[in-house]
ZAMARGU-4260 file (C-alpha; in steps of 0.2 Angstrom, whole numbers, plus 5000, padded with zeros to 4 digits):
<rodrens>
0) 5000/5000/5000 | 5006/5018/4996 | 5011/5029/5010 | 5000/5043/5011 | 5007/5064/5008
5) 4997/5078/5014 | 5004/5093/5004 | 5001/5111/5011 | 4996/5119/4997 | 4999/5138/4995
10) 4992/5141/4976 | 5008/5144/4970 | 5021/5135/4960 | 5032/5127/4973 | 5019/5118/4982
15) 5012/5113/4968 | 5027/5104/4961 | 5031/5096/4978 | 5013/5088/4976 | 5016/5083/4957
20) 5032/5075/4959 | 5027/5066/4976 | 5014/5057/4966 | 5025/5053/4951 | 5036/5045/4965
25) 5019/5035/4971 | 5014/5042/4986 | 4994/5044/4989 | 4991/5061/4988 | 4980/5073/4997
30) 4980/5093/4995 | 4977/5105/5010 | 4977/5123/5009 | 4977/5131/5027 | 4962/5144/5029
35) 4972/5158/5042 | 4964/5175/5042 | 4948/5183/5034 | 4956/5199/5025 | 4942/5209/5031
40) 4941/5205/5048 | 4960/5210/5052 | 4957/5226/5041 | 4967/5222/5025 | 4960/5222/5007
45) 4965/5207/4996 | 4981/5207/4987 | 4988/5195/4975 | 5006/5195/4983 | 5001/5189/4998
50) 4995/5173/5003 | 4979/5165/5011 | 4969/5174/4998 | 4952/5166/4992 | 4961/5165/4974
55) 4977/5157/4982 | 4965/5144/4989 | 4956/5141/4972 | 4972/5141/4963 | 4978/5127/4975
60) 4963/5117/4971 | 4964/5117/4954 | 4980/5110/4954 | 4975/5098/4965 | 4959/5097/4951
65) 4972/5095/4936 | 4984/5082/4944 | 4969/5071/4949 | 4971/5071/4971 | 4959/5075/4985
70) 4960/5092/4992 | 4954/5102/5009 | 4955/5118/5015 | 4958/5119/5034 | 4951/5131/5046
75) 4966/5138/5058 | 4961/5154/5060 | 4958/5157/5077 | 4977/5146/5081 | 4984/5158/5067
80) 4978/5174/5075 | 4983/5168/5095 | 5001/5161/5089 | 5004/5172/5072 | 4997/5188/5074
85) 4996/5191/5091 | 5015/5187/5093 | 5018/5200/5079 | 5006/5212/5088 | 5013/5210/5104
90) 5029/5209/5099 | 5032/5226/5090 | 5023/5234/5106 | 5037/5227/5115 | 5051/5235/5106
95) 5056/5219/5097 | 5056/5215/5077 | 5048/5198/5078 | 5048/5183/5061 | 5029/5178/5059
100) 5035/5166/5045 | 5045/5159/5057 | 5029/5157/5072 | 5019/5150/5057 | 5028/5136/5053
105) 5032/5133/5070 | 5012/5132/5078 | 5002/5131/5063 | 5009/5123/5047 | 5020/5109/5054
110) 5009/5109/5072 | 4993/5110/5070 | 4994/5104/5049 | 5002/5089/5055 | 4989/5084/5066
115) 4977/5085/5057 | 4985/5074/5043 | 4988/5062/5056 | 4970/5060/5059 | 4967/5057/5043
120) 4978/5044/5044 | 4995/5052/5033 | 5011/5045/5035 | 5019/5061/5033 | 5017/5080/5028
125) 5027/5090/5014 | 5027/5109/5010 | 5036/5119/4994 | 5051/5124/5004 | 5067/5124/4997
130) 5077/5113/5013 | 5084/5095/5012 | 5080/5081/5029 | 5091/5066/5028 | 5093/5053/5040
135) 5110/5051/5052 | 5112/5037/5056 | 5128/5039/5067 | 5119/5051/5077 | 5102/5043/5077
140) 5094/5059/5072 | 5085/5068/5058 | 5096/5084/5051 | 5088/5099/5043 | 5101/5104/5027
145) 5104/5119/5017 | 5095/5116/4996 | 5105/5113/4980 | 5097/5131/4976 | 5105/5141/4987
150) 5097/5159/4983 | 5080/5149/4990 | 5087/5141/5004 | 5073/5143/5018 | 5080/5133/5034
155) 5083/5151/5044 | 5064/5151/5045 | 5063/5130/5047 | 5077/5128/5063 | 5062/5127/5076
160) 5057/5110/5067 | 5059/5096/5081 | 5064/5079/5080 | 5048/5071/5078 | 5041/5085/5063
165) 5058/5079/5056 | 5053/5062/5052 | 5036/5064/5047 | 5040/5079/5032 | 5046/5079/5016
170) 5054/5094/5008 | 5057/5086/4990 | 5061/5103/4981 | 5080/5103/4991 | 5084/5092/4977
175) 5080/5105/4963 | 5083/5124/4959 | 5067/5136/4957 | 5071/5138/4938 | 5067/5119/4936
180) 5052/5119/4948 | 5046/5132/4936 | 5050/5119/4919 | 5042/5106/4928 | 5026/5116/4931
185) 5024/5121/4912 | 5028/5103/4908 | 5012/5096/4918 | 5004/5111/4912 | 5000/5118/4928
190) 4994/5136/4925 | 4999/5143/4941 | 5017/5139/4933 | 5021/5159/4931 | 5014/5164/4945
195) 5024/5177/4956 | 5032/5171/4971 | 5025/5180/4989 | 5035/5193/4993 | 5025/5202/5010
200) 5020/5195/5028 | 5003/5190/5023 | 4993/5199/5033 | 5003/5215/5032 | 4997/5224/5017
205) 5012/5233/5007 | 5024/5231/5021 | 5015/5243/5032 | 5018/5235/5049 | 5012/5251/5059
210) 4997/5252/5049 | 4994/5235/5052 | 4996/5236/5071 | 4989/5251/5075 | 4970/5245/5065
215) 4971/5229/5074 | 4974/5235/5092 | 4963/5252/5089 | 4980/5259/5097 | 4987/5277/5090
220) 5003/5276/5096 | 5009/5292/5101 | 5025/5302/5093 | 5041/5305/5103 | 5059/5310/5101
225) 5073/5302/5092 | 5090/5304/5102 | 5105/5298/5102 | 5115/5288/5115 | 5120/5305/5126
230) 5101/5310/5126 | 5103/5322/5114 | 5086/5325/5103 | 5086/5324/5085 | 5067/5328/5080
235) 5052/5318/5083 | 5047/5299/5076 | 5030/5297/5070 | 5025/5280/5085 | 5039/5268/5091
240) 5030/5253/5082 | 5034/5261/5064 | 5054/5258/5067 | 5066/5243/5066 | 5085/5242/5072
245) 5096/5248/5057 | 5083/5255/5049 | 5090/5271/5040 | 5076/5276/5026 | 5060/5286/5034
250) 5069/5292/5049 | 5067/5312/5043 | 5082/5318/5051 | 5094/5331/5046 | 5112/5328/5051
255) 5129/5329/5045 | 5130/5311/5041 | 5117/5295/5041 | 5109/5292/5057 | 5102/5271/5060
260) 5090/5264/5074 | 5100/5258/5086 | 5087/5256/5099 | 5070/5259/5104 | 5065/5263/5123
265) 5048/5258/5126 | 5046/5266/5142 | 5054/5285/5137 | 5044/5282/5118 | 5062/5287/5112
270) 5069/5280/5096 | 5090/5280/5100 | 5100/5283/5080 | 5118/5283/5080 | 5131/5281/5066
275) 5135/5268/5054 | 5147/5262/5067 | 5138/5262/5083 | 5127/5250/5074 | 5139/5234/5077
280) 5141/5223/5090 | 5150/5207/5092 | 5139/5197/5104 | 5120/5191/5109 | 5112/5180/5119
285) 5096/5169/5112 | 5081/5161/5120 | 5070/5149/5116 | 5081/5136/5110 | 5079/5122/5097
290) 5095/5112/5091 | 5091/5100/5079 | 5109/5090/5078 | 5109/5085/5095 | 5097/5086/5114
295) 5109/5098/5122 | 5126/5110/5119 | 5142/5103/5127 | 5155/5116/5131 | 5157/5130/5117
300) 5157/5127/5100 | 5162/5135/5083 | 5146/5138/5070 | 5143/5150/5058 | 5128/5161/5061
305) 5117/5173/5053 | 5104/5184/5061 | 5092/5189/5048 | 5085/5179/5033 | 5095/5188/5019
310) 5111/5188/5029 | 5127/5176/5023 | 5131/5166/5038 | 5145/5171/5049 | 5159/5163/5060
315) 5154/5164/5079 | 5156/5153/5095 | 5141/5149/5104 | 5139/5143/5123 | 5126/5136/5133
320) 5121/5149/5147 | 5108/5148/5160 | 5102/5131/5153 | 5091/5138/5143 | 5100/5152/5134
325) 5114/5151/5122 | 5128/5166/5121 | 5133/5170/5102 | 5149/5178/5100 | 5155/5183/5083
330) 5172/5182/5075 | 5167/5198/5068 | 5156/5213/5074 | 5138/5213/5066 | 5128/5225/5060
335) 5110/5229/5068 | 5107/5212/5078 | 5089/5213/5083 | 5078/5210/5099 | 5064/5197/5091
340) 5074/5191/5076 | 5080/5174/5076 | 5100/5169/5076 | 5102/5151/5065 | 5117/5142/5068
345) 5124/5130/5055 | 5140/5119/5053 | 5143/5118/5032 | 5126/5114/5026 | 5118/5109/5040
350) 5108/5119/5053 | 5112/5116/5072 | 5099/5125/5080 | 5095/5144/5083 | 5085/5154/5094
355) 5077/5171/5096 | 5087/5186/5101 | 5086/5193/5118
</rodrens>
């Protein structure tokens, strides 16, 4: 008897290929698109680059349609909004620069998808990322790895994956590079096959996170003063929630050379800017720990790690601390390490662990 696949289906190409070439391999098929938010009751239009929209939904079911496999859309709205949103929300509010991909693959799509595929009796799960599991069998342990196609590597937002949602996915487009997920798609003739990638947070509309925020919570969050590290004020910011660490664009100052976020003080509702150089810093400490290549950190240990999605991984030695907090300190000092980010270890191509930035 064939195992049985349920693919989360997005409506775009990637997951739609994962599906096609699960079932050329034999695998029983089912399709499940994950129903997270109604647009209009979080106060966002539709938009055709973000996801979870009712076209995205119908898209995913006419491939399922086309390639002849049962399909379900999920209702995980209320989960998506208490673990997704409401982190994001809360999050911002607290100074920090939270990853919602990262939360939603973390409670939803490999949580909560995953047990409902199990009830419907699946062997295993599978999704369009671009990663690569393998087996160890000198370890004993499933290893999340970097994909051939590494300008769409997605294990910075995977490293929370345990053990046992390990073994029970399949990520089988580590294997191929996006231009040949795109040939295979015309080659079905799936018509989703040219469809633009999504670029924005789903639920944010145009990037806007302060917009967002402030319509959800009903909040106007007040203005207050950009200074620097001595005090010093250099004008007014338009709401603490509309800034990031580094951030350099929108800032609206005037001074003799560029000014970045450095920090934000909730408490004072100050911004603090500084230089280019005031921005780096060599070391951080992360919380909320998941290693994937083993239960626990022995002693210190030399990784490369990166602490933003788009970043290239650099050398750092990371420690155990507190038993439940690991110190990262970088060879090199780093530029605008953020409070809410996640730091991703990984030795060569495969990812050790990571946490989130204290």
């Amino acid at each position: 008897m064939a195992e049985k696949v349920m693919v989360a289906m997005s409506g775009g190409v990637d997951s739609s290929v994962a599906a096609a070439i699960l079932k050329d391999k034999g695998y029983e098929i089912t399709g499940a698109t994950l129903k997270l938010f109604d647009n209009e009751e979080i106060g966002i239009c539709e938009k055709q680059k973000t996801c979870c929209a009712v076209k995205d939904i119908e898209d995913a079911r006419n491939v399922a349609l086309t390639l002849g496999f049962p399909f379900y859309v999920f209702n995980f709205k209320d989960r998506f909004i208490e673990q997704v949103i409401e982190r994001f929300v809360r999050g911002y509010i607290n100074g920090e620069t939270p990853n919602p991909c990262i939360d939603c693959n973390r409670y939803i799509k490999f949580s909560e998808l995953l047990t409902r595929a199990s009830l419907l009796e699946n062997d295993f799960i599978a999704t369009g990322h671009y990663a690569k599991i393998e087996y160890d069998n000198a370890s004993k342990r499933y290893l999340l790895k970097k994909p051939v196609d590494l300008t769409k590597d997605q294990t910075y937002v995977l490293y929370a994956l345990t053990q046992e949602q390990l073994s029970k996915t399949k990520f089988v487009l580590g294997d191929y590079k996006k231009s040949e997920v795109r040939e295979i798609a015309e080659k079905i003739g799936l018509y989703n096959a040219k469809k633009p990638d999504s670029q924005d947070i789903c639920f944010v509309k145009d990037g806007k996170y302060g917009d967002f925020i402030e319509s959800y919570t009903g909040i106007k969050f007040e203005k207050g003063n950009f200074v620097d590290k001595s005090g010093k004020i250099y004008g007014q910011h338009k709401g603490i929630i509309n800034y990031t660490i580094g951030q350099r664009k929108g800032l609206g100052i005037a001074h003799s050379e560029p000014l970045f976020v450095l920090n934000k003080d909730i408490e004072n509702n100050t911004v603090i800017v500084g230089t280019e150089k005031e921005q780096y810093s060599k070391t951080l400490i992360a919380s909320d720990i998941n290693l994937i290549v083993n239960d626990k950190l022995q002693g210190q240990l030399k990784v490369y790690a990166k602490t933003r999605y788009r970043q290239k991984e650099q050398k750092a030695t990371i420690q155990l601390i507190d038993n439940d907090k690991i110190l990262v300190e970088f060879d090199q000092p780093q530029r605008a390490i953020t409070k809410g980010q996640a730091v991703v270890f990984y030795d060569g191509d495969i990812v050790v662990g990571g946490g989130t930035i204290q």
